[in-house]
DOTOR-361566 format. One line per 10 residues: number of its first residue (from 1); for each residue x, z, y of C-alpha. Coordinates in nm, 4 decimals, always signed. Last residue first. Example, Ala and Ser with C-alpha at 12.3 -4.5 7.8 and 13.67 -1.06 7.14 Angstrom:
2) +1.3670/+0.7140/-0.1060 | +1.2300/+0.7800/-0.4500 $
END
This chain:
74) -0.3241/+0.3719/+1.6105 | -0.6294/+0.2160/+1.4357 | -0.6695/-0.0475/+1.6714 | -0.2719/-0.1486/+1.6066 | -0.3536/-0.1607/+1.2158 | -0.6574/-0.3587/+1.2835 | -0.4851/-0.5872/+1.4925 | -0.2315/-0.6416/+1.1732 | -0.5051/-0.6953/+0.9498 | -0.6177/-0.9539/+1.1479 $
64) -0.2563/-1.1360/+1.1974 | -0.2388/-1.1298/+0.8312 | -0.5870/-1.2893/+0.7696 | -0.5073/-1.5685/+0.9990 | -0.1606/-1.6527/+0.7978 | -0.3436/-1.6487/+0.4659 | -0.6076/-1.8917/+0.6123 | -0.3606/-2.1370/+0.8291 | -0.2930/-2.1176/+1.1313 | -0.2884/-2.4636/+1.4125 $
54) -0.6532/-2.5558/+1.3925 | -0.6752/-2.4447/+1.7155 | -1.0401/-2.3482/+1.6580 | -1.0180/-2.0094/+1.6968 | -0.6076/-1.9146/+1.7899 | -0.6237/-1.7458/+2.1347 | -0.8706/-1.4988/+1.9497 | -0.5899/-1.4699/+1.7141 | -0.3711/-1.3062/+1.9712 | -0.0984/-1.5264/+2.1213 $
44) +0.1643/-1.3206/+2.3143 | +0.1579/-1.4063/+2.6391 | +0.4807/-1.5399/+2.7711 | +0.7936/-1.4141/+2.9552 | +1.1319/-1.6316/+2.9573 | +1.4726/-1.4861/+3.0226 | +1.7286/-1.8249/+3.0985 | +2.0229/-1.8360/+2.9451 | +2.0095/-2.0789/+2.6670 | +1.6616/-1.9499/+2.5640 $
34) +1.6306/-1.5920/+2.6117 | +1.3421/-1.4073/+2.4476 | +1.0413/-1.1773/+2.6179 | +0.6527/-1.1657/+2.4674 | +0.3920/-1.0078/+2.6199 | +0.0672/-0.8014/+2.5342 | -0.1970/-0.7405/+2.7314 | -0.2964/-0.4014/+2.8040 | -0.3387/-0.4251/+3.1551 | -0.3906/-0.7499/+3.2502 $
24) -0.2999/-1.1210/+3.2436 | -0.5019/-1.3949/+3.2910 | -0.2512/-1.6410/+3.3076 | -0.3243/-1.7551/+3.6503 | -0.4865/-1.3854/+3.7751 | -0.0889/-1.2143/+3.6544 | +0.0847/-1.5343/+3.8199 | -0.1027/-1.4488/+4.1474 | -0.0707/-1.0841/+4.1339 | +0.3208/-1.1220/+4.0926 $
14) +0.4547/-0.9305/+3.7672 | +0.6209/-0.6430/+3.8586 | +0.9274/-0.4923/+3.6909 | +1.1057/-0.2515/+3.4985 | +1.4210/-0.1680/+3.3290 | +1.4344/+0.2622/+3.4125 | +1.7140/+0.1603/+3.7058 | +1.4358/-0.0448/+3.8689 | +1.3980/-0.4435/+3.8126 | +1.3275/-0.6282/+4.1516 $
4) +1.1506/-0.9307/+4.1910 | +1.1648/-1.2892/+4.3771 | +0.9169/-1.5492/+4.2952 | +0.9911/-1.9089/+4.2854 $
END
C-alpha cells in the first residue's frame, strides 16, 4: 500500500509505478465511485479497450463513438 496526500484544492498523485502498470498518462481518463466505503479509481474503458471483447453491442458501440467525436471536437 501506497501512502498519498490530497491538497486543500482535492488533489493527488498517482504513484509512478501504478501509473506505468496501468498505463496511465496524461490525458487519460478515470473513473472514481465508492463501494461500501472504500474510494476506488479505474480507467475508464474507451472503445479501443472494447475491439474484440465481444462484450458491446452495435447500437451501444456507435454511441460511445459519437460521443469521442463530440469530446474531439471540443
Amino acid at each position: 500500500m501506497t501512502e498519498v496526500v490530497v491538497t486543500r484544492r482535492g488533489q493527488t498523485t498517482i504513484p509512478a509505478e501504478i501509473r506505468r502498470k496501468y498505463g496511465i498518462v496524461e490525458g487519460t481518463r478515470l473513473e472514481i465511485f465508492d463501494k461500501d466505503g472504500v474510494i476506488m479509481i479505474r480507467k475508464k474503458r474507451s472503445t479501443v479497450d472494447l475491439i474484440g471483447t465481444g462484450s458491446v453491442d452495435v447500437k451501444k458501440a456507435c454511441e460511445l463513438l459519437s460521443r469521442i467525436r463530440e469530446e474531439d471536437d471540443r
